[in-house]
VOGU-3710 file (C-alpha; in Angstrom, 3 decimals, decimal comma):
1> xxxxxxxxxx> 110,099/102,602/76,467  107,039/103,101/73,991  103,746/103,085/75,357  100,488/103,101/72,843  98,206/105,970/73,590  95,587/103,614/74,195  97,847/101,690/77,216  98,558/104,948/78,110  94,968/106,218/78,473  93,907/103,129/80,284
11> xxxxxxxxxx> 96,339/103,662/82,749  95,863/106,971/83,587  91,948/106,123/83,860  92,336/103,270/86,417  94,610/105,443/88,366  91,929/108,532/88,283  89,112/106,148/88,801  90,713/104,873/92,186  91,527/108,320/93,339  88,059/109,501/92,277
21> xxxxxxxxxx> 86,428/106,780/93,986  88,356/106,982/97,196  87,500/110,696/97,645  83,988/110,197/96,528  83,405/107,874/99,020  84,831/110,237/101,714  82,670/113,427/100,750  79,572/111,271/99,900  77,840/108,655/97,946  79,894/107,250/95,550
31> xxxxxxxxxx> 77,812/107,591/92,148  79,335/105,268/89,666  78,824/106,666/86,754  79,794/110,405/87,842  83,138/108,729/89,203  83,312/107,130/85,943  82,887/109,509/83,006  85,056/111,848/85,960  88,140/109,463/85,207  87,375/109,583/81,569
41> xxxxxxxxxx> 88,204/112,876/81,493  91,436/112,712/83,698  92,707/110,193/81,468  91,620/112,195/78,657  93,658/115,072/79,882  96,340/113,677/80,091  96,581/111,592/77,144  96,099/115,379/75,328  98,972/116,836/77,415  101,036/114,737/75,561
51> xxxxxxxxxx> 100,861/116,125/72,347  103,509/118,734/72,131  101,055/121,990/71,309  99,204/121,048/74,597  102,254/120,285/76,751  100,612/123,076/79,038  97,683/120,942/80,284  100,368/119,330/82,578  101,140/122,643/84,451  100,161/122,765/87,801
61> xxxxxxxxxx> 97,107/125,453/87,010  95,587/123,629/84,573  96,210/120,209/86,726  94,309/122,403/89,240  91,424/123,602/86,952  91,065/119,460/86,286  90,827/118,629/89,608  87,808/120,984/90,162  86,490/120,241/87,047  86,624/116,513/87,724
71> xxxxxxxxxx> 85,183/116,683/91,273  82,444/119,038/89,879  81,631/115,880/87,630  81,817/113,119/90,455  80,377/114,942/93,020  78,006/118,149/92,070  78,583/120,794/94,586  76,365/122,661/96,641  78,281/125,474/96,772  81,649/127,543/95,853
81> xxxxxxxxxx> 83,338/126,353/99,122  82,056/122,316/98,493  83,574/122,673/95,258  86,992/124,041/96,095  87,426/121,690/98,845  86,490/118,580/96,722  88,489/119,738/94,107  91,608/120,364/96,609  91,031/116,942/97,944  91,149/115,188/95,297
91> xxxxxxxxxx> 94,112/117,166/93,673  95,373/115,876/96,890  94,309/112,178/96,810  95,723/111,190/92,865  99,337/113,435/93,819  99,375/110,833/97,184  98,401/107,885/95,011  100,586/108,797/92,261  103,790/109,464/94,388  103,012/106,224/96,275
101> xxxxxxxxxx> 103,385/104,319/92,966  106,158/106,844/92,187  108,135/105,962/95,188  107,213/101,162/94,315  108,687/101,604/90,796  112,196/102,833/92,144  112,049/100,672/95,442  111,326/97,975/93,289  113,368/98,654/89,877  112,829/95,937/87,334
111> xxxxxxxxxx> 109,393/94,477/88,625  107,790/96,529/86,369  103,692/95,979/86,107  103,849/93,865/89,675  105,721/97,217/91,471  102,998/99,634/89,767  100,006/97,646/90,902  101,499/97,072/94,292  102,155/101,086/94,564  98,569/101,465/93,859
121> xxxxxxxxxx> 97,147/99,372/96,247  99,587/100,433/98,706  98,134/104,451/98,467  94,746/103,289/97,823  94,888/101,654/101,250  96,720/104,878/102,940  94,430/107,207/100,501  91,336/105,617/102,488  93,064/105,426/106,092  93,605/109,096/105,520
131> xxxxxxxxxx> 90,225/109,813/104,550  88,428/108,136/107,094  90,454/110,761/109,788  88,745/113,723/108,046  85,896/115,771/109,619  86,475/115,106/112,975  85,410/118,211/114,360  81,612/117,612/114,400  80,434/117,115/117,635  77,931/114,713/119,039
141> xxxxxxxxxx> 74,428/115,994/118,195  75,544/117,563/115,041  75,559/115,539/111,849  76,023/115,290/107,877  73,432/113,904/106,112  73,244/113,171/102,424  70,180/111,906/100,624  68,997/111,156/97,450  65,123/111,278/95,948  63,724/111,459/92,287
151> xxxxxxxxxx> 66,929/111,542/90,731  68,017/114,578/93,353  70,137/114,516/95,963  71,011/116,891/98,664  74,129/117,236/101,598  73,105/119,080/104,506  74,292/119,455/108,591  71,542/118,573/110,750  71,023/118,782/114,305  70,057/116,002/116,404
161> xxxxxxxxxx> 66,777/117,097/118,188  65,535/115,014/121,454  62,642/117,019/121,441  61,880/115,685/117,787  59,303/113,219/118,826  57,913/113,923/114,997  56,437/110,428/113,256  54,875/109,816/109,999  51,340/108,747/111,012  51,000/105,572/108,307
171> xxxxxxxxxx> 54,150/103,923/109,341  54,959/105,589/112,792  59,047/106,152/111,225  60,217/109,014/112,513  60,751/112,666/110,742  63,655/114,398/109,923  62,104/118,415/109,114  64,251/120,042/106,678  63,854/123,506/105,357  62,625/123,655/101,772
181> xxxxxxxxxx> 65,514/125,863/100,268  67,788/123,215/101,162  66,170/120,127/99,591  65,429/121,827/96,400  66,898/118,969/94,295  64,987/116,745/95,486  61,453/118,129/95,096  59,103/117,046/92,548  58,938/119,845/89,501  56,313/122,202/90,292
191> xxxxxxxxxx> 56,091/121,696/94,059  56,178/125,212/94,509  53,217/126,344/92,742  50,848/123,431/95,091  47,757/125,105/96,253  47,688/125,535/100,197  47,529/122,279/101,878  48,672/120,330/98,130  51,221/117,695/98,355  52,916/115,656/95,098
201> xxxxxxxxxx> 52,501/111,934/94,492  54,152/109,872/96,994  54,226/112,444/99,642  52,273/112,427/102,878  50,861/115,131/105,513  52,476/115,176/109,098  50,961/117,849/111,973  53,306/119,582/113,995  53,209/121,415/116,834  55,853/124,347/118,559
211> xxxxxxxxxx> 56,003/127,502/120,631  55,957/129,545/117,595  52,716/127,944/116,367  51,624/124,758/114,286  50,811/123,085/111,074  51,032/120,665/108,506  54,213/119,545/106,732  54,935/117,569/103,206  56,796/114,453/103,604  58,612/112,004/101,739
221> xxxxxxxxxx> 60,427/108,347/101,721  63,810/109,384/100,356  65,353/106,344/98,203  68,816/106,670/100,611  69,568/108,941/103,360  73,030/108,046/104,468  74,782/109,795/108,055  78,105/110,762/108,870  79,158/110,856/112,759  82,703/112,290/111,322
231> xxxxxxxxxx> 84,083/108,853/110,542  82,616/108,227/106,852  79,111/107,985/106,112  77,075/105,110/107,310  73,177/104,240/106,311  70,666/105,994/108,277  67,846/104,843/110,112  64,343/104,421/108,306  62,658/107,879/108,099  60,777/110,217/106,467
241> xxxxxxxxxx> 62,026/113,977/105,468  59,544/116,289/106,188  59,615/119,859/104,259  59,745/122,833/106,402  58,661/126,202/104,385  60,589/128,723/104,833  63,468/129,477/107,836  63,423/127,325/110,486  64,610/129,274/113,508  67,844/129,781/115,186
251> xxxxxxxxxx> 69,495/129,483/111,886  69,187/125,391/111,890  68,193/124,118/109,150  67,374/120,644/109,977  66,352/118,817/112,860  67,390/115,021/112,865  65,089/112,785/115,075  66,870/111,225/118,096  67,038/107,643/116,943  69,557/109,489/114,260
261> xxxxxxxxxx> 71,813/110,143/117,246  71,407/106,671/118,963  72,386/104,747/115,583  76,079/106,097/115,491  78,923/103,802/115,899  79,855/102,206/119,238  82,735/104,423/119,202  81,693/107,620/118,990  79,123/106,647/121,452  81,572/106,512/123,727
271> xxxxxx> 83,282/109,466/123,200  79,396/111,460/123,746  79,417/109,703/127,179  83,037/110,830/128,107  82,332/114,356/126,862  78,872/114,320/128,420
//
């Protein structure tokens, strides 16, 4: 049967644009049009590895080298490891989705367009069952946080602190204190070279006090913080991020407030009572 490139290329983009999404949403915040110009390139791809001099994009390597380069688009990495693993996943994710539809057409010979759409919603729905089993292995008071601030963003573990008692003094939220190195992205240009005691438009001054001394911290409204308890990310609490220069001690490098803690879901709750 003849297909036009352009059917062809539609296809393939729908298909990567599910996949894409699906794992997106598992690793982070789902950024449209990353996920989007991601599955533009898939379909791209694969459109090209059907031209006979370029039959080799279809190799397993070079499916590989997609997959990173793909995730690199849809969700920027923090690091080699972040991108290897996205990549892997989401290698992972379109072979599942693509052997689920695989597996409709020949159950259901002759149905044609109904049997491919059905196969695609089936693995979407198993894609996302399967992703929402993922990181289980973070305990109670440890989180993932992910937040997002003049057109920045920035993934980081944080601990949950009781002792954080930490408030913004205009709107009493609380403070989550992050060191500076890892919320580079999300700092103002220039932020840096402030004079002693400076802080940027839109940020605010919070005092803090500790056994190894005192001081005065930068802080700032991000425009989403979102927290994941190990079962998919979920929106945070109001609060403000303060900026900690430097190290923070004990090799933590942020410490969430405790209403952070109290907000996960009923579930896992539970679980920090049994294993309590």
């Amino acid at each position: 049967m003849a297909v036009s490139v352009e059917a062809y290329w539609l296809v393939n983009f729908a298909m990567d644009l599910l996949a894409t999404a699906i794992i997106a949403r598992s690793l982070g915040r789902v950024r449209w049009k990353r996920v989007a110009l991601a599955a533009a390139v898939g379909a791209s791809w694969a459109a090209l590895a059907q031209l006979g001099a370029l039959r080799f994009l279809g190799s397993l390597p070079a499916l590989a080298a997609l997959s990173l380069l793909m995730a690199a688009i849809a969700i920027p990495p923090d690091s080699l490891r972040t991108a290897l693993v996205s990549g892997a996943a989401l290698l992972g994710g379109g072979v599942f989705l693509g052997g689920v539809q695989l597996a409709a057409l020949r159950l259901f010979r002759g149905a044609g367009a109904a049997a491919f759409f059905a196969g695609a919603l089936l693995g979407a729905g198993a894609l996302l069952a399967a992703t929402a089993l993922r990181k289980k292995r973070l305990v109670t008071w440890e989180v993932q946080v992910f937040l997002s601030a003049g057109g920045g963003e920035a993934r980081f573990r944080a601990l949950v602190d009781t002792g954080n008692r930490l408030r913004e003094p205009f709107s009493g939220l609380p403070v989550l204190i992050c060191e500076r190195g890892v919320l580079a992205d999300v700092l103002p240009a220039g932020y840096d070279a402030l004079p002693p005691g400076g802080a940027p438009p839109g940020f605010r001054q919070v005092g803090y006090g500790a056994l190894g001394g005192g001081g005065r911290m930068n802080c700032f409204r991000p425009e989403l913080c979102l927290v994941d308890y190990g079962n998919g990310y979920l929106k945070s609490p109001d609060l403000w991020v303060a900026v900690y220069p430097g190290k923070m001690p004990g090799g933590v490098r942020a410490l969430a407030p405790p209403v952070v803690g109290a907000a996960q879901p009923p579930s896992r709750r539970a679980a920090a009572r049994t294993t309590g």
